[in-house]
Structure formats: C-alpha cells, structure tokens
C-alpha positions as MATLAB code, in Angstrom:
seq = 'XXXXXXXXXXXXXXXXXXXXXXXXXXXXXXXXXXXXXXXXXXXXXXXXXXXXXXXXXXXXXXXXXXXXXXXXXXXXXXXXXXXXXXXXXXXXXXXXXXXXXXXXXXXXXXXXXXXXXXXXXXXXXXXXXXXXXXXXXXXXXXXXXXXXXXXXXXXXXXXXXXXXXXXXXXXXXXXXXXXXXXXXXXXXXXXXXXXXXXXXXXXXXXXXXXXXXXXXXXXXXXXXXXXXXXXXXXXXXXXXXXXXXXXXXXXXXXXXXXXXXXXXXXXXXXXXXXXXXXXXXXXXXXXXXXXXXXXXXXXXXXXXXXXXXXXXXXXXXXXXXXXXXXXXXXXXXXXXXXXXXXXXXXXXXXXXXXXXXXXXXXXXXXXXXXXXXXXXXXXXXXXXXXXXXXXXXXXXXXXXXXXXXXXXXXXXXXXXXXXXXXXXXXXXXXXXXXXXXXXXXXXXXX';
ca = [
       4.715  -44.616   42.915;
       1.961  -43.138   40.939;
      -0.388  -45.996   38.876;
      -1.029  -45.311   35.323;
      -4.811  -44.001   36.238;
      -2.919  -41.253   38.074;
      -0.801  -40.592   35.317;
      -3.712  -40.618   32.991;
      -6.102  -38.189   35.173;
      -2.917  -35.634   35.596;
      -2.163  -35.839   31.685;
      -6.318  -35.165   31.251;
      -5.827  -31.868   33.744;
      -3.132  -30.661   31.379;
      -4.411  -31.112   28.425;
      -7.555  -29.150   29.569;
      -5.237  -26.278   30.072;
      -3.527  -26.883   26.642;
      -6.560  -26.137   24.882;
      -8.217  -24.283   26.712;
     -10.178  -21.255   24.520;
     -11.278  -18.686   26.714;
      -9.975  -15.637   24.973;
      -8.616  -12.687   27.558;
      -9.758   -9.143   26.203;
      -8.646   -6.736   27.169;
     -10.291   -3.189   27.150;
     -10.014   -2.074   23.345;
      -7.671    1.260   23.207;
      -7.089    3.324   20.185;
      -3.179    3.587   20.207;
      -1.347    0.601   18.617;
      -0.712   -2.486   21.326;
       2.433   -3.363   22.051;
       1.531   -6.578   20.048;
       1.964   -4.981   16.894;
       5.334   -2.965   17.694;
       7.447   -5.092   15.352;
       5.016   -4.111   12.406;
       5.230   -0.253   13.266;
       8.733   -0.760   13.119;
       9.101   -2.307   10.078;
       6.331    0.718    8.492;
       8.850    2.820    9.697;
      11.835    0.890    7.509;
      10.045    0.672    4.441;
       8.524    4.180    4.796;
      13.213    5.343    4.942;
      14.321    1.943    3.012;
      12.073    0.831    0.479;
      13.434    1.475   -3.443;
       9.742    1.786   -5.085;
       8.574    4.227   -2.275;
      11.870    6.198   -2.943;
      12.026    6.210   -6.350;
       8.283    7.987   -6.479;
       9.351   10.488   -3.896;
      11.982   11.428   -6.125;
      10.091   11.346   -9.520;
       7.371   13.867   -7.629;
      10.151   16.055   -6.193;
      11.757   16.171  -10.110;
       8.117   17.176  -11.231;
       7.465   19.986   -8.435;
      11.006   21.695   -9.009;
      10.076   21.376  -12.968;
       7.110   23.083  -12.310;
       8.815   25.648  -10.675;
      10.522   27.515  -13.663;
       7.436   27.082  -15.992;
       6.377   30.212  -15.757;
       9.964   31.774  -16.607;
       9.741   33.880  -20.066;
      11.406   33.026  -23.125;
      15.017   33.552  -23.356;
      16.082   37.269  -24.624;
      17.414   36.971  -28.087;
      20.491   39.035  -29.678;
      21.255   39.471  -32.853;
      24.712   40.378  -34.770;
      24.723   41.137  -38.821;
      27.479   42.056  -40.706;
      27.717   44.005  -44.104;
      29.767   42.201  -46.182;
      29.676   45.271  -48.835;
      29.096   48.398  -46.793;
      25.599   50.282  -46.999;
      26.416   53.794  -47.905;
      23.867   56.051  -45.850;
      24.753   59.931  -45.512;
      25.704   59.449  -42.410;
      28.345   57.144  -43.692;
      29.215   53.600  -44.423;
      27.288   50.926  -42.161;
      29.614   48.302  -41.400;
      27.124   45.896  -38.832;
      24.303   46.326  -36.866;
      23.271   44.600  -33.378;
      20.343   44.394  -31.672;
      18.503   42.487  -28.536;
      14.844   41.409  -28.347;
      12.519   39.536  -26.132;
       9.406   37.747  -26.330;
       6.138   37.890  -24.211;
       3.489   35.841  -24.626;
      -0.019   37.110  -24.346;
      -1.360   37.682  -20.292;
      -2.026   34.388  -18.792;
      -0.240   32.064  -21.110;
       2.905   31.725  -18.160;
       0.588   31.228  -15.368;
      -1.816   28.333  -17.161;
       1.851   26.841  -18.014;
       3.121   26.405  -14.412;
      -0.333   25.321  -13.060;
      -0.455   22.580  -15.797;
       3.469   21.553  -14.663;
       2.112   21.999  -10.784;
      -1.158   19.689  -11.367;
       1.295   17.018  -12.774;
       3.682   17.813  -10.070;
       0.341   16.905   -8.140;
      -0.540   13.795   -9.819;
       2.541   12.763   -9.202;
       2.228   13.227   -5.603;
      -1.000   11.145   -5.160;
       1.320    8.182   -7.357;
       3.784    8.153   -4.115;
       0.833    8.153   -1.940;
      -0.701    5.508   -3.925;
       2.569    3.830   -3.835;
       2.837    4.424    0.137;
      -0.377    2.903    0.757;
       0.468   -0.205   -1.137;
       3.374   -1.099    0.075;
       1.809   -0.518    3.804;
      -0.728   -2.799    2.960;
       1.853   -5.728    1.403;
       3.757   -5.598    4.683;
       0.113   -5.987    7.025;
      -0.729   -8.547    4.845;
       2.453  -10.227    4.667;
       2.641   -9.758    8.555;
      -0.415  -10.886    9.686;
       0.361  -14.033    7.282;
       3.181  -14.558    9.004;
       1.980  -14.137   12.499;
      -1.189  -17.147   11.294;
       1.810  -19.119   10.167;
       3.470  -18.766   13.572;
       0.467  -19.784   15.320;
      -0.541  -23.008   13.112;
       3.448  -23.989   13.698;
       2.972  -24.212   17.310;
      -1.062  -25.504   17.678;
       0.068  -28.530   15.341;
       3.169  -29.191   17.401;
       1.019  -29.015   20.577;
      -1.143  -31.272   18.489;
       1.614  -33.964   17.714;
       2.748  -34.280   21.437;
      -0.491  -35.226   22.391;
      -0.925  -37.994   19.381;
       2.355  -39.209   20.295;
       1.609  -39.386   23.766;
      -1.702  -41.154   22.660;
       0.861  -43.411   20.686;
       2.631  -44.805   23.356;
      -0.162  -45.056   25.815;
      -2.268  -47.026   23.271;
       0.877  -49.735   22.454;
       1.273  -50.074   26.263;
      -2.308  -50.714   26.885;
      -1.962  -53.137   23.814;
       1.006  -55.292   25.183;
      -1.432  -56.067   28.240;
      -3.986  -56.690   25.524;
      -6.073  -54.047   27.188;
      -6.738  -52.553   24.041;
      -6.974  -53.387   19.976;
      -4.300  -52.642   17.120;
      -7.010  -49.970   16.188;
      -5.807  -48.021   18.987;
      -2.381  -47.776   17.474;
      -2.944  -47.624   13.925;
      -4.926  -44.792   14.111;
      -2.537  -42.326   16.166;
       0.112  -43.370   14.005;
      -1.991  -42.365   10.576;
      -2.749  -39.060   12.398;
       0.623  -38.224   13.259;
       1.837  -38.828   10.309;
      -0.697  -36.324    8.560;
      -0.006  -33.840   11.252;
       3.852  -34.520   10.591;
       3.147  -33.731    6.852;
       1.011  -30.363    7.486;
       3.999  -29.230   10.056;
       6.721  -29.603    7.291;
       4.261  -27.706    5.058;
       3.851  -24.810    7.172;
       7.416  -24.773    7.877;
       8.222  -24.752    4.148;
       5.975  -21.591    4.495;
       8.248  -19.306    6.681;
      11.058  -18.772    3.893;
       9.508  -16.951    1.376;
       7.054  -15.198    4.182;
      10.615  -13.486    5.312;
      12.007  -12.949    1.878;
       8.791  -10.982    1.236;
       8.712   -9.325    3.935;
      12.821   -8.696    3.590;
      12.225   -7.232    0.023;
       9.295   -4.849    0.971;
      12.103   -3.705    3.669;
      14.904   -3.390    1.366;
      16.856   -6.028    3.441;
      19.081   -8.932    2.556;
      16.511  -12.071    1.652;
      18.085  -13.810    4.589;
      17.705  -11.664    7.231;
      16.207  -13.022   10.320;
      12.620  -12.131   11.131;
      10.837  -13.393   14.424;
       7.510  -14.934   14.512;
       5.169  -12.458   15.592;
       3.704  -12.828   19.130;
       0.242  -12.493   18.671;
      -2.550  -11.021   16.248;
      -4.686   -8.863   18.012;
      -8.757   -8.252   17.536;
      -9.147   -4.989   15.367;
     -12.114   -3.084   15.718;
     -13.516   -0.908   12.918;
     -14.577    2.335   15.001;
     -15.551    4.507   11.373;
     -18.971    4.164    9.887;
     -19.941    3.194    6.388;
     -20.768    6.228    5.155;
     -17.601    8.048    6.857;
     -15.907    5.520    4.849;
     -17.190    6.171    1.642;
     -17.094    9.957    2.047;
     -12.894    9.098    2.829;
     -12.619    7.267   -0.389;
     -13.769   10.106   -2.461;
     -11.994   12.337   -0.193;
      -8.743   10.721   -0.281;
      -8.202    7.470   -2.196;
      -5.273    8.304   -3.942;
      -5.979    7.010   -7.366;
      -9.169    9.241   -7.550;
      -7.116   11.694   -6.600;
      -4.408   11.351   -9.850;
      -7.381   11.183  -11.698;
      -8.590   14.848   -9.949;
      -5.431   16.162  -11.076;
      -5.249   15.061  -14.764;
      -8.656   16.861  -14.887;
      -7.450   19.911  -13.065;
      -4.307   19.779  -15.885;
      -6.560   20.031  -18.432;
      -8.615   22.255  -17.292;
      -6.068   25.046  -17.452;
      -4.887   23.378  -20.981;
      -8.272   23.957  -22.000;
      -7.911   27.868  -20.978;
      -4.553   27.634  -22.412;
      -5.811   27.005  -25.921;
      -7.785   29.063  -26.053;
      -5.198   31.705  -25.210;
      -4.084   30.671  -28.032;
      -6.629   32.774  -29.893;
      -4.265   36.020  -28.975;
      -1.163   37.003  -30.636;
       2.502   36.988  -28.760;
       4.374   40.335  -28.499;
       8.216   40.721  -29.162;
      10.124   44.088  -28.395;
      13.125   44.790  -29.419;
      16.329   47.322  -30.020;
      18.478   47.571  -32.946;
      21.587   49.931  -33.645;
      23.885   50.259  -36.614;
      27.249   50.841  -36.331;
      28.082   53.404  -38.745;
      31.448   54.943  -39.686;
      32.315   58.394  -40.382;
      30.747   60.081  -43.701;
      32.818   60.148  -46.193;
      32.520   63.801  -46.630;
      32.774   66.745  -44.383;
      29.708   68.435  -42.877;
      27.349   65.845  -43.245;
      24.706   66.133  -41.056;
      24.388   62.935  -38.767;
      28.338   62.162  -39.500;
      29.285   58.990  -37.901;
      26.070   58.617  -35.700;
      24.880   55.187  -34.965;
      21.155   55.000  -35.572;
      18.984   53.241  -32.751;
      16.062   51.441  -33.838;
      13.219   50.332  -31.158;
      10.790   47.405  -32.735;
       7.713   45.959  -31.322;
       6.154   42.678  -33.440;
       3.126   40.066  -33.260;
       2.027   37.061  -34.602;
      -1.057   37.152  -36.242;
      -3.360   34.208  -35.081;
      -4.878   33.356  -38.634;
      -4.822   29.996  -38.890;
      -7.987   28.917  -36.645;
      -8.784   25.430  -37.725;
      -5.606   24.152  -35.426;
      -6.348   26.368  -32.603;
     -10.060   25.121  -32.712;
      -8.902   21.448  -33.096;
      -6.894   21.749  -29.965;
      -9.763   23.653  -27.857;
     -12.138   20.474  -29.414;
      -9.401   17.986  -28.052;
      -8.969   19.148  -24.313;
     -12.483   19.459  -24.300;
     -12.732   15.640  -25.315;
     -10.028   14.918  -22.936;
     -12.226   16.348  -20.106;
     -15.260   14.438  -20.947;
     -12.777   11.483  -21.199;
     -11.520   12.101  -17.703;
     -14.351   12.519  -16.063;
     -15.824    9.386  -16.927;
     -12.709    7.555  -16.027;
     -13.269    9.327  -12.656;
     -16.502    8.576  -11.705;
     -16.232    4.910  -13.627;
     -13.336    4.412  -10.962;
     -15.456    5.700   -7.896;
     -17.857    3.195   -8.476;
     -15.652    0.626   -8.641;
     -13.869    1.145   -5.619;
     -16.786    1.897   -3.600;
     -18.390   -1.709   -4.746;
     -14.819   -3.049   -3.932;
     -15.369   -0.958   -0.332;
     -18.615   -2.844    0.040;
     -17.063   -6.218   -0.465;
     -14.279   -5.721    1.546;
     -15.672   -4.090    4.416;
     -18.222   -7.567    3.921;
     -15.333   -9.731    4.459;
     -14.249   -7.737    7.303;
     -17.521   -8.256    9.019;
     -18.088  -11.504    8.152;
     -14.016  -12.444    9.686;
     -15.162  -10.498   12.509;
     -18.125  -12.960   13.250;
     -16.149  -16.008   12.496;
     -13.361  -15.113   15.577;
     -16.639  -14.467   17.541;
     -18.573  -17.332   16.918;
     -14.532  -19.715   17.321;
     -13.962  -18.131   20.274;
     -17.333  -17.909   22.078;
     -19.085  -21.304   20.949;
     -16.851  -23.456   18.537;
     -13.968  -23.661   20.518;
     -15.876  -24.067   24.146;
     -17.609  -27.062   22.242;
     -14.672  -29.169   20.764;
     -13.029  -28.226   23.814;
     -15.874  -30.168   26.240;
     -16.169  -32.508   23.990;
     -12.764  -33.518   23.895;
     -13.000  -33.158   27.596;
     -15.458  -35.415   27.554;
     -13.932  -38.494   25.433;
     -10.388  -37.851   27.228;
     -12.510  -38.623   30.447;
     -13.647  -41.829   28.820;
     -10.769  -42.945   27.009;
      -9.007  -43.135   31.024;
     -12.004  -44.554   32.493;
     -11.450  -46.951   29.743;
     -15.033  -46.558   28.295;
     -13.868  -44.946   25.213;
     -12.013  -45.948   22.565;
      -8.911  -43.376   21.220;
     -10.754  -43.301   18.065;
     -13.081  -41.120   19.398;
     -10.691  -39.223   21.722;
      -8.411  -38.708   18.109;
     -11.161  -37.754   16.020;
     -12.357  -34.893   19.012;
      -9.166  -33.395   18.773;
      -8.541  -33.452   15.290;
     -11.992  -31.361   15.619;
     -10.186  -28.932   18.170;
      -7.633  -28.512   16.160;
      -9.413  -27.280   12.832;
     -10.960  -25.145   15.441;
      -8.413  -23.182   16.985;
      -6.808  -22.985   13.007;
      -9.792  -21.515   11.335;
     -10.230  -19.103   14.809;
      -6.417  -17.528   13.664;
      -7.284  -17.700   10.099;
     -10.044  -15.525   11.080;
      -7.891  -13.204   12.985;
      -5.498  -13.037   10.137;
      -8.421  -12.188    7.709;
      -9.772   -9.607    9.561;
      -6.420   -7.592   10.111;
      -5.630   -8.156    5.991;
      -9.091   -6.653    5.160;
      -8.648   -3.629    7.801;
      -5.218   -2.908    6.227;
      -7.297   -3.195    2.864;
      -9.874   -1.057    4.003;
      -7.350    1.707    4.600;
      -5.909    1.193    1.240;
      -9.336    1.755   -0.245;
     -10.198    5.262    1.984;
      -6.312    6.516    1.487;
      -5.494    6.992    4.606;
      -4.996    4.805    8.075;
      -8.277    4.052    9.993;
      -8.828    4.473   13.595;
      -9.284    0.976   15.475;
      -9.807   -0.254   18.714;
      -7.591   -3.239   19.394;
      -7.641   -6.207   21.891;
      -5.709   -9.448   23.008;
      -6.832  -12.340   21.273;
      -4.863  -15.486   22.038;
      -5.791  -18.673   24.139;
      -4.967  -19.107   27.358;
      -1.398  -20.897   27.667;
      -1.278  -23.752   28.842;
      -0.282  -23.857   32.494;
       2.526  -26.424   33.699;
       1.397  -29.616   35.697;
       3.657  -31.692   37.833;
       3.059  -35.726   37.118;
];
C-alpha cells in the first residue's frame, strides 16, 4: 500500500505534465495545416451554399447579360396610313401608303451605352467580391471563436479536477486536524467560480454553431465539432506590399473605380449629345389605276426614300447634363480617395493588433506560462511537504490558469485580425503556419 505522501508526490508529477507550456512548433509551411481543414471545408460550403453570396452572383450575372444588348440599335419602325377619302393624283386614286424606317444615333452614342451598362456590370462584380470577402472573414472569425471557446471548455475543466482533488485532500487532512477550515473553504469558493465560468462558456457554444450554421446555409442545429487546435499564423507580406494590395484590390475601392469609369463614358456620352440622330426611311403609296386611259404613270405606286435629323438646339439641357457628370466625377473621386485613407489607417490599426497578438502568444508561451508554471511547481511541492498552505497552491493556479486563457485568446486574436487583414487588401494573404498547443498531459499510474 502506497501512503498518502506517495499519493501526493505522484499527483504533483501529473499535474506538472497537465500544465505543462512548452509549445511544439513545428517548421512554419505555406500550405494550410491540416489543423485548419474543417475551416477550408466549410469556405468551400459557403463559397456553393450561402444565400447572400448567391444572390450577388446572380444580381452581377443579370447586370453583365444587360450590358450585353446595350449597344443594340433602336427598333425599326413601320408605318401604315390609310386614306379615308382617296387622294386623286394622275396616276390615280391613292388608297394607303406604307413605309419602314430606322433610327441611328450619332457614331459613338451605342458604344459609350454598353461600356456604361459593362462598368455597372463591373461594380457589381467587386459587390460579390466584397460580399465574398465578408462572409470569409465572419466564418474565420466565428471559427477561431469557436476553436478559443473549445479550449477555455477544457483548461477550466482540467482546472476543476484539480480544485476538487484539492477539495478532498484538504477535508481529509482536516479530519486528522492536520490542517485549518481555511483549507476547505477556499477550494470550495474557487470551484464554485470555476463551476460558474464553465456553464458560461458552455452557454457560449449554441449560438457560436447557429452562426456559424447560418453563414453555411445549414439547419441552426446542425452539429459542429470543436475545432482541434488554432495554429500560429505568420504574416509573410510586408507593409508596404500590403498597402499597394489594398489599392490594388480592396473591393470597395474598386466599386468606387467603376462608378468613376461609368461616368466617365457618361460624361463623353453627353456630350455626344451635342450631335443630331439620323433616321432613314422608305415610303410607298399604293395607288390604283387612273381613272382615265393613257395616263402616264397609270396605276404606279410611287416609292419615296427619306433621311431626317434632330436638330440639337436646345443647349442649356445638354450643358446642364455635361456640368452634372462632371460634378459627379469630382464627387467620386473624393469619395475614392476619402475611402483609401480610411482603410489604409484601418490597415495600420489592424495590422497593430496583429502584431501586438503576435507578441502576447510569444511573451505566454515563452515567459508567462514557464513562470506560473514553476511557481505552481513550486507551492504544489510545499503544500505535500506540508510547508505550504493550499491558499497559496490555489491562488498559483488560479494564476496558471488566466495564463494559459489569455495565451488562446491571443491565438484567437491574431487569426481574427489576419482574416481581417485579408479583408482589408481583397484578397487571401500568404502565411506561414505552426502548431501551437501545450503539451498534453501524459497519463501517470498512482
């Protein structure tokens, strides 16, 4: 039979193992570790599932085949009259006349129309992207939040076994009055607050997979496993590569591109405007035979070939709308540039946060962590030896445990602010990725 020091120094061992914090790394790679397959996989369901994302692709593809028959002309017109008295001519009585005509608007008009329907076409197109990027980013974010949940869940239950253990070694030390009510009191308070953050984070998970769910297009209750692990990501792209992306490919500067390409070529349409439409045409009367004999011309319909313009005369309206797109240019471009600004100062802070989550897992996992873990070390080691109190052995692990929390948190922040980042540039971002969990905690025989 084992004594209770035995027991004691073999529970010490273990718990050493259980929180230990040397992080494994593995050598960063720049495909996607198999870590994160889930979250590819649910990318991929959105990107074929999800109604907002769908509903864009179609209002772009409405816009592009719009765009297609702008340039078409005018429909041919045909006319029909019919005498209601006939017109004596000497040809004979004209009984009705016919004719067909069709419109063509001056050189230039049809092409400035179908690239002002193709630049909206276009604006719609960096909406879906826009939309696409957005919804990528609420699933990362939703995931990673998800994956933090899953690793509070089981640190605080690792947490509450130990407590409770503490629990019953503390009353048994107290029945031999080894020990003071002290000793009990205070495991039992900290369980009990470590008993309320665990039902907290479990009220979490629900509307975590409901999110998630809707950003799929699945039923609210369909089951979603806890993710496995949140790995390190690396930002490999420099500042000013990111900036130049931004400009190059943030999708809401580019909408705003293509409403100032659209009115461009509305600009040059107005003033076509300044030039005068043509309209040909052909008109025949149907004529019946003269009345008399020998007429020359008897019974022959005359054909009539017609050519007519409007006359631009009116210029105060076509120089009001040549002011107005110019206005609306001017307009747009300071939209543009007021928006570059502001995303590249919302750049700046994100890519801050990014850095500054990236220091916090360092400094958890290097230093922090190490510490509160030797220090615990250190009053478990007492607390047997009975030189410590569990006081101090309670209030070293309630410092491990904010510890290995705020080391996840940081994980979790710095994947939600690369996700942001590639929100910002348009586009996904090269990373380098690595393992970033604690050692499990090895099994120990008693």
């Amino acid at each position: 039979m084992r004594t209770r020091v035995q027991y004691l120094f073999l529970f010490s061992f273990g718990v050493i193992f259980l929180f230990a914090t040397q992080a494994f790394c593995a050598p960063p790679h720049e495909k996607t570790p198999p870590e994160l397959a889930d979250l590819m996989q649910y990318l991929k369901t959105a990107e074929e599932q999800n109604n907002s994302l769908r509903s864009a692709q179609h209002a772009w593809q409405a816009e592009v085949k719009k765009a297609l028959g702008e340039d078409t002309l005018p429909d041919p017109r045909l006319s029909f009259g019919y005498y209601t008295t006939p017109l004596e001519t000497r040809g004979g009585p004209a009984r009705y006349k016919y004719g067909l005509s069709q419109s063509f608007p001056f050189f230039g008009k049809l092409s400035l129309k179908k690239q002002i329907a193709m630049r909206e076409a276009d604006g719609f197109k960096a909406k879906l992207d826009a939309v696409r990027l957005q919804l990528f980013y609420d699933i990362k974010t939703t995931y990673f939040e998800y994956a933090y949940l899953a690793k509070a869940i089981s640190i605080t239950k690792e947490n509450m076994e130990l407590l409770s253990y503490l629990e019953k070694v503390a009353t048994t030390t107290y029945s031999t009055g080894a020990t003071s009510q002290a000793n009990i009191i205070k495991p039992q308070l900290e369980l009990g607050k470590l008993e309320d953050r665990l039902a907290s984070l479990r009220e979490q998970q629900r509307p975590l997979v409901e999110k998630l769910n809707a950003l799929l297009n699945q039923e609210p209750d369909t089951p979603i496993p806890f993710p496995k692990e949140i790995p390190v990501i690396g930002l490999k792209t420099e500042n000013a590569t990111l900036i130049e992306n931004m400009r190059d490919s943030n999708p809401n500067l580019q909408y705003w591109g293509t409403v100032l390409n659209k009115q461009n070529s509305g600009l040059k349409l107005a003033e076509k405007s300044y030039f005068p439409d043509f309209t040909f045409g052909v008109e025949a009367i149907e004529v019946d035979d003269a009345r008399n004999d020998g007429v020359t011309g008897d019974g022959e319909n005359p054909v009539m070939v017609s050519m007519s313009l409007n006359i631009p005369l009116w210029q105060d309206a076509r120089d009001a709308a040549v002011a107005s797109s110019q206005e609306k240019i001017r307009s747009t471009r300071q939209k543009q540039l007021g928006l570059e600004r502001l995303l590249r100062s919302e750049l700046e802070l994100t890519l801050y946060q990014y850095r500054d989550a990236e220091r916090k897992v360092s400094l958890y996992r290097d230093s922090l962590i190490p510490k509160a873990e030797q220090n615990f070390s250190v009053n478990m080691e007492a607390f047997i030896n009975g030189s410590g109190s569990s006081l101090d052995l309670i209030d070293s692990e309630r410092t491990l445990l904010e510890m290995q929390l705020a080391y996840y948190r940081s994980l979790a922040n710095q994947a939600q602010r690369f996700a942001k980042l590639e929100v910002l540039v348009g586009h996904e971002l090269t990373g380098s990725y690595s393992r970033s969990s604690l050692k499990q905690p090895q099994a120990h025989n008693e």
